[in-house]
C-alpha positions in Angstrom: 14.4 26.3 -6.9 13.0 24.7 -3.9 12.7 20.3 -3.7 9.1 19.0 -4.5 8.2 16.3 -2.9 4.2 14.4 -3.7 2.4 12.0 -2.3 -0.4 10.4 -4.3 -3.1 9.3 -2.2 -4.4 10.7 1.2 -5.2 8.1 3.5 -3.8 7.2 6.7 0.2 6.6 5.1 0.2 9.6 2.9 -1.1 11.3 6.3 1.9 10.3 8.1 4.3 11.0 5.5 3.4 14.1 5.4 3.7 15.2 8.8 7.3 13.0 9.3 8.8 15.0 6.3 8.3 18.7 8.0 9.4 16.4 11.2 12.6 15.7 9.2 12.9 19.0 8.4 12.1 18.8 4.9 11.5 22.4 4.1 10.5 22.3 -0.2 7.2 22.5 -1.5 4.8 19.3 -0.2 1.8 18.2 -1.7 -0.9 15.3 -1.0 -2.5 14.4 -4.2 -6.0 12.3 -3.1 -9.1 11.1 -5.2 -11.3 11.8 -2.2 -12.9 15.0 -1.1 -11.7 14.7 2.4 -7.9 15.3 4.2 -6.5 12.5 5.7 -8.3 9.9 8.0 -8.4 6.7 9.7 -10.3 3.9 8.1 -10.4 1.1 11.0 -13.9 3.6 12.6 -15.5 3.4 9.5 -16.6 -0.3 10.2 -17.1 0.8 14.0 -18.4 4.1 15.7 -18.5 6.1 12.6 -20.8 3.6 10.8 -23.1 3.5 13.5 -22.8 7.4 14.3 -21.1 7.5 17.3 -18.1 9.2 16.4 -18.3 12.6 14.2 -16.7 13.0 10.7 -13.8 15.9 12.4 -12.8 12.7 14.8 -12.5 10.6 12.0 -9.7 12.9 10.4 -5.6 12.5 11.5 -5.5 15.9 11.9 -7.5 19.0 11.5 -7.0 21.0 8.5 -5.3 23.5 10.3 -2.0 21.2 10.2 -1.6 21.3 6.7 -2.2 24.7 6.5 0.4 25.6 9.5 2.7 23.1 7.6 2.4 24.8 4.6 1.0 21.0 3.2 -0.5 22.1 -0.7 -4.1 19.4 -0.5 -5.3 18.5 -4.0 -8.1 16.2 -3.1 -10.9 15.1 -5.4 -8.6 14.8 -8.3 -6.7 11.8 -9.5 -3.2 11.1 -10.9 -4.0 9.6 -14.4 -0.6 9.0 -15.3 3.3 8.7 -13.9 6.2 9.6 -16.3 9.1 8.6 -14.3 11.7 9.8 -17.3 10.0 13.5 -16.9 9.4 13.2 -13.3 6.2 14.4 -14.1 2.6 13.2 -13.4 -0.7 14.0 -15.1 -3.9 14.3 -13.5 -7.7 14.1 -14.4 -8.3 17.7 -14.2 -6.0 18.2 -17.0 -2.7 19.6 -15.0 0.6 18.1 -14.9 2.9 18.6 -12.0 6.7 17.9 -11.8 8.7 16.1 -8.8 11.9 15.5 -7.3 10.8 12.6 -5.2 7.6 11.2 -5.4 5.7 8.9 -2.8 3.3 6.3 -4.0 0.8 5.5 -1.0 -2.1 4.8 -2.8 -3.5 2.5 -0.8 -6.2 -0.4 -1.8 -9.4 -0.9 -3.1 -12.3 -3.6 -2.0 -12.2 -6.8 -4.2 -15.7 -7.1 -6.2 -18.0 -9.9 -6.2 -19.2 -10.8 -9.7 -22.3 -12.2 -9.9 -25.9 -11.6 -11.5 -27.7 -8.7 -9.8 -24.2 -7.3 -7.8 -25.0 -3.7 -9.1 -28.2 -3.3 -7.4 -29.0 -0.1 -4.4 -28.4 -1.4 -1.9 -25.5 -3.6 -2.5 -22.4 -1.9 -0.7 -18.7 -2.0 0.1 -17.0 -0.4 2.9 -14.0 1.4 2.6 -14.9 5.1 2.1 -16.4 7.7 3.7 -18.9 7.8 0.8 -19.7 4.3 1.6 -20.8 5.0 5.2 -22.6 7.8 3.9 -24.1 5.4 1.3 -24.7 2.6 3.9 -25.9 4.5 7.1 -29.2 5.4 5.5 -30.4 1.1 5.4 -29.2 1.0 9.1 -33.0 0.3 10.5 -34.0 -1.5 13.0 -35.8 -4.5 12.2 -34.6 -4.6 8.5 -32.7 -7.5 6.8 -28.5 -6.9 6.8 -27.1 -9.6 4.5 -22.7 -9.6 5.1 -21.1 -11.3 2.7 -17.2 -12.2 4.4 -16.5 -13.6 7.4 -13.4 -11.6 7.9 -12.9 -8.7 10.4 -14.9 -6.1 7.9 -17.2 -8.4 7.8 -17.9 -8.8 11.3 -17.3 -5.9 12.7 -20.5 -4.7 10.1 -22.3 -7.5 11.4 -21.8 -5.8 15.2 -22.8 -2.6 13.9 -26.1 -3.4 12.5 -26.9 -5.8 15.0 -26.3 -2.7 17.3 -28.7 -1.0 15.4 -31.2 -3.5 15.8 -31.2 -5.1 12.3 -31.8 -9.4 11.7 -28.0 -9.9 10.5 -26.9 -12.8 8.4 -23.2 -13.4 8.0 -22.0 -15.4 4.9 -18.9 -16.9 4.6 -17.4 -19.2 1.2 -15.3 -20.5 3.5 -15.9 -23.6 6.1 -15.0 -21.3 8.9 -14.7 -17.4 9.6 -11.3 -15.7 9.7 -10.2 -18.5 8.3 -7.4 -16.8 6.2 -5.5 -14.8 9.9 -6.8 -17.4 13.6 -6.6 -20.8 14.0 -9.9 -22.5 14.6 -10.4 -22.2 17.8 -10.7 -18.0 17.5 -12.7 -18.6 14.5 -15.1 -20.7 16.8 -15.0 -18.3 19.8 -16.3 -15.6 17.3 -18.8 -17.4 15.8 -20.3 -18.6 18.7 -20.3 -14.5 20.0 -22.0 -13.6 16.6 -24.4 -16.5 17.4 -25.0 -15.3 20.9 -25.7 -11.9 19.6 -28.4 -12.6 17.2 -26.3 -13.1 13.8 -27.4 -15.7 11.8 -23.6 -17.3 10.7 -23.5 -19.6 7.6 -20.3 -21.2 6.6 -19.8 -23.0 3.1 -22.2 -20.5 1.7 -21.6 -19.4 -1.9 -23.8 -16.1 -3.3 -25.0 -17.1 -6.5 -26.9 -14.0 -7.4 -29.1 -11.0 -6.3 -32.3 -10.6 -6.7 -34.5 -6.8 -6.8 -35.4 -4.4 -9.7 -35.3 -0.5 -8.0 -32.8 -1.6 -5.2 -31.6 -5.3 -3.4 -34.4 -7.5 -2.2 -32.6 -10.9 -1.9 -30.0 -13.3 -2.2 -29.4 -16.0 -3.1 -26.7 -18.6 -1.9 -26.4 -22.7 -2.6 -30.3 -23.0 -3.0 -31.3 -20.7 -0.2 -33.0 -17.4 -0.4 -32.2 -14.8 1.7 -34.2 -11.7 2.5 -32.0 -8.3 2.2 -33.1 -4.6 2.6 -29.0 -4.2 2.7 -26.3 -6.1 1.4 -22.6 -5.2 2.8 -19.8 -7.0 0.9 -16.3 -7.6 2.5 -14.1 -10.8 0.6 -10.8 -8.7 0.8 -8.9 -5.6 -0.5 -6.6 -5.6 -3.6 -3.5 -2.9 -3.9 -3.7 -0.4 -5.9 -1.0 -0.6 -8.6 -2.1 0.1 -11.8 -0.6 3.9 -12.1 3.0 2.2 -10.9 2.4 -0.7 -13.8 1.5 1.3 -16.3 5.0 3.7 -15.0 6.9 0.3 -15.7 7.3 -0.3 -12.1 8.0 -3.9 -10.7 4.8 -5.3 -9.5 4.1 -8.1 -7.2 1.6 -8.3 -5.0 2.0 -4.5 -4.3 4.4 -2.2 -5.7 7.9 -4.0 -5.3 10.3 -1.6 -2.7 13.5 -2.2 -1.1 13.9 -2.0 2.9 14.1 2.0 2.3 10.7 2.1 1.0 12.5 2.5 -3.0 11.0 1.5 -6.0 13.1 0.3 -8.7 13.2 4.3 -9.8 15.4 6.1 -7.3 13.1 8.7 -7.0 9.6 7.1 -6.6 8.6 5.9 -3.1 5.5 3.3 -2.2 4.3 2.7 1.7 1.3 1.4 3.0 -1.5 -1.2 2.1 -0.3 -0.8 -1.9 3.6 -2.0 -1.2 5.7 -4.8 -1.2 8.1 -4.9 1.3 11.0 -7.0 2.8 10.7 -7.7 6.5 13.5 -9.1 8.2 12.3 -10.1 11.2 9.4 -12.2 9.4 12.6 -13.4 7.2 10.7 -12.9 3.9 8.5 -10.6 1.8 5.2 -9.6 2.4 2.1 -6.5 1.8 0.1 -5.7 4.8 -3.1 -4.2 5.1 -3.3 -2.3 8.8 -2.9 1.0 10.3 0.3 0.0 12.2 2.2 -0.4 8.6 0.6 2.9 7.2 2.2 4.6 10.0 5.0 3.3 10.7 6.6 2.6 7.5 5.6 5.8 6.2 7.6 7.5 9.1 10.7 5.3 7.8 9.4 6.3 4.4 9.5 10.4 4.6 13.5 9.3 6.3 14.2 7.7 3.1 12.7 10.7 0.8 15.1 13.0 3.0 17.8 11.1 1.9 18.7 8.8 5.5 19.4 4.9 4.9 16.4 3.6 7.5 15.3 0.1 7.1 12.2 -0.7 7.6 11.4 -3.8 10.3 8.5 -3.7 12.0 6.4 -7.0 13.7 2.8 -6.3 12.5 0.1 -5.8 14.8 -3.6 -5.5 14.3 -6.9 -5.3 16.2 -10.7 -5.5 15.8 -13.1 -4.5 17.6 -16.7 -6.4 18.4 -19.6 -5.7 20.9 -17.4 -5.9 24.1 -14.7 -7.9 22.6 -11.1 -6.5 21.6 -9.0 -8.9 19.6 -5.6 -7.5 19.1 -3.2 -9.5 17.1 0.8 -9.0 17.3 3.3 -11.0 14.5 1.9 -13.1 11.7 0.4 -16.8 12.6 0.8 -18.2 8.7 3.2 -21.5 9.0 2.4 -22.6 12.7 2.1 -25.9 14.2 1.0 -25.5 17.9 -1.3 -23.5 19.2 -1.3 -22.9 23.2 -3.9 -21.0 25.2 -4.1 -19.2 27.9 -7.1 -18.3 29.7 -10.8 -19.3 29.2 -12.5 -18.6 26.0 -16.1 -18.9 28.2 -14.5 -15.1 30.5 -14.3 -13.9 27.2 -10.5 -13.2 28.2 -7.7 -15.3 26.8 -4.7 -15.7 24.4 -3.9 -17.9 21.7 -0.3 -18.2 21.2 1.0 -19.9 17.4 4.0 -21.2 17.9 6.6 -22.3 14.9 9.2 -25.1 15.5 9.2 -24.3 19.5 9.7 -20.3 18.8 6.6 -17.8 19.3 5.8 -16.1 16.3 2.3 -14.7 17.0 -0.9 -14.0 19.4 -4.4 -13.7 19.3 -5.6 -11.6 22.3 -8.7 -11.3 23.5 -9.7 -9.0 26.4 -6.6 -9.7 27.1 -3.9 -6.6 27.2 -1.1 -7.9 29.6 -0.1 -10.6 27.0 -0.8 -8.2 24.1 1.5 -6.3 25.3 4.2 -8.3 26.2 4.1 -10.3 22.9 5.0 -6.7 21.4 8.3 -6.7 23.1 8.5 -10.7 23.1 8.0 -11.8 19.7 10.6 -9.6 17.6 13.1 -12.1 19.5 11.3 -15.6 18.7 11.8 -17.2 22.1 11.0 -20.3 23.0 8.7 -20.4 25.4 7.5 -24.3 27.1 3.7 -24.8 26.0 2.8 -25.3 29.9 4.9 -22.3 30.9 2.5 -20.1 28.4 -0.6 -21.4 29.7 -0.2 -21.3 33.2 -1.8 -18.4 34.2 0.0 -17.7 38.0 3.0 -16.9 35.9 3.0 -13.3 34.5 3.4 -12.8 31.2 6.7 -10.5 31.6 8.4 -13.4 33.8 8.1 -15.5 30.9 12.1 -15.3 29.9 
């Protein structure tokens, strides 16, 4: 009897698991298990092109259907595992089935946090991390209607963009006293707000939603005293993992489903990559969960080497990006604990770089229009060198003559 492998969830890591195991040469039976009605795709254009209706659904997808097929990939989407016996190495679904496994791969992903206040289950009130919610969301993408966002983080304005690109009166809220707050240093968070500004969004810091008002669909809200016209609401204050079938397995939980440096659950044969784990990193020297498309891919690759039975750690230096109006921002490394902050550049070109430095060593950038020292950071940062403040801003010196 042949191996089974499964993967429950198809987003962007089950994807990618997928693909690496017949890469590996995995040759047993392989099936994606997904609550969704679509195959595998990429989230990050759901907040850009896609929710404005540039790009087409097929462009959306990692690859066309065909793959799976040619790979001999079983899909079981719109169903959902219910329930995960390790003991058995079985799993239950909704539809009534149970299926059995030799190694299983948890990559299920995250889910948007909710905000619980009077009125939040109104029309009209929307997350964003679907398909469905596009689909739900493009139809109040009017020109000249009221778009209330509700997050100052990169969902948040990246929707902001979108709907001021479709000609709406945009208000951004954020609890915070700044936006982005939580991943750039200050001065980012000002250069952003001032391009939201610039474009026509109406950016309130220190702004806490009390409640909604409307009786068939949203009409308002209201925040600290202040009522806001809404024909569309779009709420983005974070993701949470989704762990509850791994808790209820017995699992170790923490933040994410706890793994090892091989991707390995506490249960030999159970698996977790992606936005729902809990990994070690060693180059960031501790623990963390990440939530981008860099860590979907790439530790699912080291993932399906793991379910083929290789020993290949996992140690990757995050990157990110986000994209708004004519402004790239891509992100390498992890800014939390710096004390210096050097820049390169001028924030008024809308091209520069702001480099977070830790005890002397570089340990992250913020780049703006700005793909030379993008780049280089990529290579530069995995080695924490120690790079003179002046030296970093002084512009006549390329970034890969830095060391």
């Amino acid at each position: 009897m042949s191996e089974v492998f499964i993967v429950v969830g198809a987003g962007h890591c089950a994807g990618q698991v997928a693909a690496s195991l017949r890469q590996q040469g995995f040759e047993g039976e392989l099936v994606i298990i997904g609550e969704e009605p679509y195959i595998p795709y990429q989230r990050p254009p759901l907040s850009k092109k896609f929710l404005t209706g540039e790009l087409s659904i097929e462009r959306v997808y990692l690859r066309p259907m065909k793959f799976y097929q040619d790979n001999k990939i079983e899909l079981l989407l719109g169903n959902r595992v219910v329930a995960l016996h390790p003991q058995q190495r079985r799993i239950a679904l909704a539809d009534g089935s149970e299926r059995r496994y030799d190694k299983l791969l948890l990559a299920t992903g995250s889910n948007p946090k909710r905000l619980h206040v009077a009125g939040a289950d109104l029309p009209g009130i929307c997350y964003l991390r679907t398909i469905a919610d596009v689909q739900r969301i493009r139809p109040y993408l009017v020109g000249g209607k009221n778009l209330v966002v509700i997050g100052g983080g990169y969902i948040g304005l990246e929707v902001s963009a979108a709907g001021v690109q479709c000609g709406m009166h945009v208000t951004l809220l954020e609890v915070a006293d700044r936006i982005l707050n939580r991943v750039t240093a200050p001065p980012m968070s000002d250069f952003f707000t001032q391009l939201h500004r610039d474009c026509g969004v109406d950016v309130r810091c220190n702004a806490r939603v009390l409640r909604f008002e409307g009786r068939d669909r949203v009409r308002g809200v209201i925040c600290d005293g202040a009522r806001l016209d809404a024909d569309l609401v779009v709420i983005g204050i974070g993701i949470l993992p989704n762990i509850e079938l791994a808790q209820s397995a017995g699992l170790p939980c923490s933040d994410g489903i706890v793994v090892d440096e091989y991707c390995q659950t506490a249960d030999a044969h159970i698996f977790a990559a992606g936005d729902c784990s809990n990994h070690p990193n060693p180059l960031l020297q501790r623990r963390l969960r990440l939530e981008s498309v860099q860590n979907a891919v790439e530790q699912g690759k080291v993932a399906a080497a793991n379910l083929c039975g290789k020993r290949e750690p996992y140690a990757e230096i995050p990157w990110f990006w986000s994209d708004q109006y004519d402004v790239k921002l891509q992100i390498v490394g992890i800014a939390e604990g710096y004390d210096q902050v050097v820049q390169r550049g001028r924030m008024q070109d809308h091209a520069f770089s702001l480099f977070y430095l830790r005890k002397g060593a570089l340990i992250a950038v913020d780049a703006v229009n700005s793909p030379r020292e993008y780049m280089a950071c990529r290579k530069l940062i995995p080695q924490r060198p120690r790079i003179g403040p002046e030296r970093l801003a002084n512009t006549t010196i390329a970034m890969h003559d830095m060391v």
